[in-house]
C-alpha positions in Angstrom: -67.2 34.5 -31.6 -66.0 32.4 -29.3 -63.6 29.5 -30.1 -63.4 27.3 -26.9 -66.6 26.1 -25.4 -67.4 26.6 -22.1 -66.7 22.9 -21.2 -63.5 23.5 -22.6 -62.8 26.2 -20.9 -63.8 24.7 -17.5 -61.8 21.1 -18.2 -58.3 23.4 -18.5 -58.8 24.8 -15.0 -60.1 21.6 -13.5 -56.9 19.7 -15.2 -54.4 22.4 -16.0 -53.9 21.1 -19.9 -56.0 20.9 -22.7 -55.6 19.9 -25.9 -57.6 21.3 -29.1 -57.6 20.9 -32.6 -57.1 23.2 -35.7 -55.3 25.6 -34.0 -53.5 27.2 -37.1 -54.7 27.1 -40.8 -53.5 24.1 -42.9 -51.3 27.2 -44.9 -50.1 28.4 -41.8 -48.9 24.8 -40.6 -47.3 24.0 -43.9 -45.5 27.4 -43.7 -44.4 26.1 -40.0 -43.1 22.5 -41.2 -41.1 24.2 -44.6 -39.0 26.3 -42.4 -38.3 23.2 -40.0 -37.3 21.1 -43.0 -34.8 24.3 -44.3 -33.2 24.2 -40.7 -33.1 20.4 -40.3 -31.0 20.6 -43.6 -28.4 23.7 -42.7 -27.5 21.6 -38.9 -26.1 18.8 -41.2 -23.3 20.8 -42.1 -22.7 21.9 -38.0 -20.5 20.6 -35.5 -22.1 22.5 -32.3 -24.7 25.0 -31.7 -25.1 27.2 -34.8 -26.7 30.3 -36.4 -27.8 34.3 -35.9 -27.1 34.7 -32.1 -30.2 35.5 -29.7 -30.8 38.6 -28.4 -28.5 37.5 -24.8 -25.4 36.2 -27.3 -26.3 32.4 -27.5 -26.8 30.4 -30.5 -30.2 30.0 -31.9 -30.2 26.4 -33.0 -29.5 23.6 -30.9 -28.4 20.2 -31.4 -28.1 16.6 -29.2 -24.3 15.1 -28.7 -25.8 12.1 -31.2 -26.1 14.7 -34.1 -24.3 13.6 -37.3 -25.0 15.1 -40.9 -26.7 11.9 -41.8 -28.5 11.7 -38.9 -29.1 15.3 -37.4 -30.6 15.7 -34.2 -31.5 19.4 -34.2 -33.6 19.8 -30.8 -34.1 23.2 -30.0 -34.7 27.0 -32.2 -34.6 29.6 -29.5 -37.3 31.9 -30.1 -38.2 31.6 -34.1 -40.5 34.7 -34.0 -37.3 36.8 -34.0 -36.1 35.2 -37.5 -39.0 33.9 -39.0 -42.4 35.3 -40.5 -43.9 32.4 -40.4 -43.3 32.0 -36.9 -44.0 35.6 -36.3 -47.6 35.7 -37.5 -48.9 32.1 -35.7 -47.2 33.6 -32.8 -49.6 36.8 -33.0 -52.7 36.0 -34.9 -53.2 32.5 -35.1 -56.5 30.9 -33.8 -54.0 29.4 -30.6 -53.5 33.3 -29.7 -57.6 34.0 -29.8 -58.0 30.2 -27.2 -55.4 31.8 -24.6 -57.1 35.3 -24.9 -60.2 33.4 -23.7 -58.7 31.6 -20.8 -56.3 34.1 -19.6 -57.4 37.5 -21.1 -58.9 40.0 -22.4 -55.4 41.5 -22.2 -52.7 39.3 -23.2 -49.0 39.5 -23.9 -46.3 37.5 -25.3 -43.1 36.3 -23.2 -41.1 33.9 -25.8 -41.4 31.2 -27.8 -38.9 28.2 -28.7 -39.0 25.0 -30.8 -38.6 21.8 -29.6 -38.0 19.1 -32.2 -37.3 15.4 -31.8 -36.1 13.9 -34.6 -35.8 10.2 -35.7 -33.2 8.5 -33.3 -32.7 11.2 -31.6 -31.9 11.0 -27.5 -33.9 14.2 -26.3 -35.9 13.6 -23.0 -37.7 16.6 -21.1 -37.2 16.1 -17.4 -40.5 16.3 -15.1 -40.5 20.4 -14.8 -43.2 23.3 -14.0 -42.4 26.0 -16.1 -43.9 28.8 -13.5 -40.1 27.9 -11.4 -38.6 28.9 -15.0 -40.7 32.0 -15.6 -42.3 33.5 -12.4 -44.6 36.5 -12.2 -46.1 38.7 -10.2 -49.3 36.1 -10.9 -49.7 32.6 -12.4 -52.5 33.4 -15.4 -49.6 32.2 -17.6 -50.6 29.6 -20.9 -47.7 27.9 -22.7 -49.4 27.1 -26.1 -47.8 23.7 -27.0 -48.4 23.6 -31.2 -48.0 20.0 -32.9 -45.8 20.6 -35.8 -46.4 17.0 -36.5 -49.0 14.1 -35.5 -48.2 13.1 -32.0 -48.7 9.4 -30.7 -47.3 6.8 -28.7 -44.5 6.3 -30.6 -42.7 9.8 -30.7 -42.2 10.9 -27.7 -45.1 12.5 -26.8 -45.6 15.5 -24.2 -47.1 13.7 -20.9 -48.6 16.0 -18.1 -50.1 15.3 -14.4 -53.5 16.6 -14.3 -54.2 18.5 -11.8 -50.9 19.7 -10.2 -51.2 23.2 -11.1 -53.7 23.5 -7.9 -50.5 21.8 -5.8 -47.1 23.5 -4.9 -44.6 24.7 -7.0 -41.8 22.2 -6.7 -38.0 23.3 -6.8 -35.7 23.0 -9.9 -32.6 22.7 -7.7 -30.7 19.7 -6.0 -28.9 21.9 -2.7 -27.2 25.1 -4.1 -27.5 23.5 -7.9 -29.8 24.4 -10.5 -30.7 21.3 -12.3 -34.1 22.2 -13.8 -35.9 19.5 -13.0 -37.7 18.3 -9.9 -36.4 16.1 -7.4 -36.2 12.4 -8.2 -39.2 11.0 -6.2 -41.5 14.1 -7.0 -40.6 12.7 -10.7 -41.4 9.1 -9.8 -45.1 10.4 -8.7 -45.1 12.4 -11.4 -44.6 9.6 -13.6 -47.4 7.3 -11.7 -49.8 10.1 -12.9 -49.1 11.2 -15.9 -50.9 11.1 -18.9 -50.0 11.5 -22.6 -51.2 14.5 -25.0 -51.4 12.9 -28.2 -53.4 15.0 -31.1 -53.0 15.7 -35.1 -50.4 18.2 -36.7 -51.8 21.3 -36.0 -53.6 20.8 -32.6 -52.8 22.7 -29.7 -51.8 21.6 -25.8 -52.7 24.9 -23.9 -50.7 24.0 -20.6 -51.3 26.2 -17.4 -47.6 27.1 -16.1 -48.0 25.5 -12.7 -48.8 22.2 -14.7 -46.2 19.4 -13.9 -45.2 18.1 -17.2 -42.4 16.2 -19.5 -41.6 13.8 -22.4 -39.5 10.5 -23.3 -37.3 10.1 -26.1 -38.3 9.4 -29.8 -38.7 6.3 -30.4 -40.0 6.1 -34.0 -38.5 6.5 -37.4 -41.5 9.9 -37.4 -39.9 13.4 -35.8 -42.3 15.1 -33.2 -41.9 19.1 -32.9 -43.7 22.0 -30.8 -43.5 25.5 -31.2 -44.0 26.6 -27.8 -44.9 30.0 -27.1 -45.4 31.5 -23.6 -48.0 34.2 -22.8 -49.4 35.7 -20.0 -52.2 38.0 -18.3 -51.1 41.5 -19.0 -51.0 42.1 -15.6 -48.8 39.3 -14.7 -45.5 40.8 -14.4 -41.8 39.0 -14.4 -40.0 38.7 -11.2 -36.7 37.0 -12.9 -35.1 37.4 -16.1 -36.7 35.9 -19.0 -34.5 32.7 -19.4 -34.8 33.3 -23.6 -35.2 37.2 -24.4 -36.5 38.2 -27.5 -37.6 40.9 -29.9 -41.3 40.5 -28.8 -41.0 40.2 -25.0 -44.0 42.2 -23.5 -45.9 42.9 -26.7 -49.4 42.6 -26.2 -50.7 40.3 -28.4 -54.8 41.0 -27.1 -56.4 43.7 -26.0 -54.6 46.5 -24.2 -51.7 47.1 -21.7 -52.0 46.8 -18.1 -51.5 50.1 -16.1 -51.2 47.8 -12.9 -49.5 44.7 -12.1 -51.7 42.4 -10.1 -49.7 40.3 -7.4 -50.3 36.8 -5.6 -49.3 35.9 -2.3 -46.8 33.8 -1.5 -42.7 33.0 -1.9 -41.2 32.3 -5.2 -38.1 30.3 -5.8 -36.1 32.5 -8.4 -34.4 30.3 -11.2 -31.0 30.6 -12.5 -31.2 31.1 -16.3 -29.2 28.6 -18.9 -26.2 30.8 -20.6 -26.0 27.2 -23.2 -27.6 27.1 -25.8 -30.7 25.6 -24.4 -32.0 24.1 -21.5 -31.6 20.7 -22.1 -27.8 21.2 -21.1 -28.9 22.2 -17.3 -31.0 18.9 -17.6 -27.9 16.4 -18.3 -28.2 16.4 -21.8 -24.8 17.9 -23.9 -25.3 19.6 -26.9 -22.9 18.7 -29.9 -19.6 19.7 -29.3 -17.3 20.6 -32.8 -14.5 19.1 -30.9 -14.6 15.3 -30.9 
C-alpha cells in the first residue's frame, strides 16, 4: 500500500522538497530522542570532538567552539546507524525508508546518515549548500530524508530550502582553488530571497532531492532542533567521489534488489574535497571545541 499520494509525489519533483508527517512510530521516535538525551549528557564532560572513531579515523561526536558543560553545544553524530540500534532500524525500516522507495525506487540503497543537533544557545548555521556537489553519482535520483527529532518552528532554526532549484545548475562549493562548502556569496543572497522554511511536528519527515539548494540559521530559542539525516539513492546511482562520511552500511540496499548496471547522466561534475574534521561545519567557518583554551 502506498504511503505518499500521488499529489505528493508530484509536489516533490515540481519543488524538490517535501515535508510529511508520521514518518517513524511514536516508539521509534522516543527511542530516537533517549539516545540524543544520553549523548547530550556524555559531551559535558568533553573538551573537543569525542567518542568511538568513524570508520575513516575521525571522531564521532561533534561540538560548537561555544560548548561548555553547562551549556553543551553538541552539533553533529557522524553516522549513528554504526553505534546505535535505534538508529539502525529507522534507518532501514522506518515508514521514511518505504516514502523514498516510492519516489526514487523500487531499488534503493543507503549512503550515510549523520545527526544534526542545535541546541539551546547554540551558534550552528548551515551555509546555503546542494548536497549533490558533496555526494555525486553517476545519476541524481538521490533523497536526503531530513527526520524532525523535535517540533520545528520559527524559532529554532529551522531548515529553509529554494523550491525549485534542483531543475537549475549545480552551483560550486569552492571560492578559487578552496573548498569552502558553501556556494558563492551572491548565489547565497538569491538563495536567501527565495527560500522558504520547513517547519513540521517531531517525527515528520523533509524528503529533500540532492540538487535542492538548502540551509538553516542559528537557534534562537531556549527549545533544541535535531535531524537525523540519512542519504539514499537509486540503486543504480553510483558514487563518483569518496563518500565524505563512510560507514558500516554504505551500499546496502535497503529496497528491493541490487543494480547489475549503473545508469549515467550527462554532463560534468565538480568533484568535492572531503572534510578530515570532525564535521563539516569546520570547512564552513565554524570551529569545533578545541580542549586547549
Amino acid at each position: 500500500m502506498a504511503v505518499l499520494t500521488q499529489d505528493q509525489c508530484d509536489a516533490f519533483w515540481r519543488d524538490g522538497y517535501l515535508v510529511v508527517e508520521d514518518a517513524v512510530t511514536p516508539a521509534q521516535l522516543a527511542a530516537l530522542t533517549a539516545e540524543i538525551a544520553t549523548w547530550v549528557e556524555q559531551s559535558r564532560a568533553h573538551s573537543a570532538p569525542f567518542g568511538p572513531p568513524t570508520i575513516d579515523g575521525r571522531p564521532r561526536y561533534d561540538m560548537g567552539a561555544e560548548h561548555t558543560a553547562d551549556r553543551p553545544a553538541l552539533r553533529r553524530i557522524n553516522n549513528p546507524s554504526d553505534i546505535s540500534e535505534a538508529y539502525r532500524e529507522v534507518m532501514l525500516d522506518a515508514r521514511m525508508v518505504d516514502m523514498v522507495a516510492e519516489l526514487i525506487g523500487p531499488n534503493v540503497k543507503f549512503h550515510h546518515c549523520k545527526i544534526n543537533l542545535k541546541l539551546p544557545g547554540a551558534r550552528t548555521e548551515v551555509a546555503y549548500h546542494q548536497d549533490f556537489a558533496y555526494t555525486p553519482h553517476t545519476n541524481d535520483d538521490i533523497v536526503t530524508a531530513l527526520l524532525f527529532l523535535d517540533h520545528v518552528d520559527a524559532d529554532n532554526g529551522a531548515l529553509t530550502v529554494v523550491p525549485g532549484s534542483h531543475k537549475g545548475p549545480v552551483l560550486s562549493l569552492f571560492n578559487g582553488d578552496r573548498f569552502t562548502g558553501a556556494v558563492a556569496a551572491d548565489e547565497e543572497r538569491r538563495a536567501l530571497a527565495q527560500s522558504v522554511p520547513c517547519f513540521g511536528r517531531a517525527g515528520s519527515v523533509c524528503l529533500m532531492h540532492t540538487r535542492l539548494l538548502h540551509g538553516s540559521a542559528a537557534n534562537g530559542s531556549a527549545k533544541s532542533r535535531g535531524l537525523y539525516i540519512c542519504v539514499y539513492s537509486a540503486a543504480d546511482a553510483v558514487p563518483i567521489a569518496r563518500n565524505p562520511m563512510p560507514s558500516l552500511h554504505e551500499g546496502r540496499i535497503v529496497r528491493g534488489v541490487e543494480a547489475k548496471f549503473a545508469r549515467l547522466k550527462e554532463g560534468l561534475v565538480e568533484l568535492p574535497k572531503q572534510p578530515k574534521s570532525a564535521s563539516f561545519f569546520t570547512v564552513i567557518g565554524q570551529e569545533s571545541k578545541q580542549a586547549a583554551e
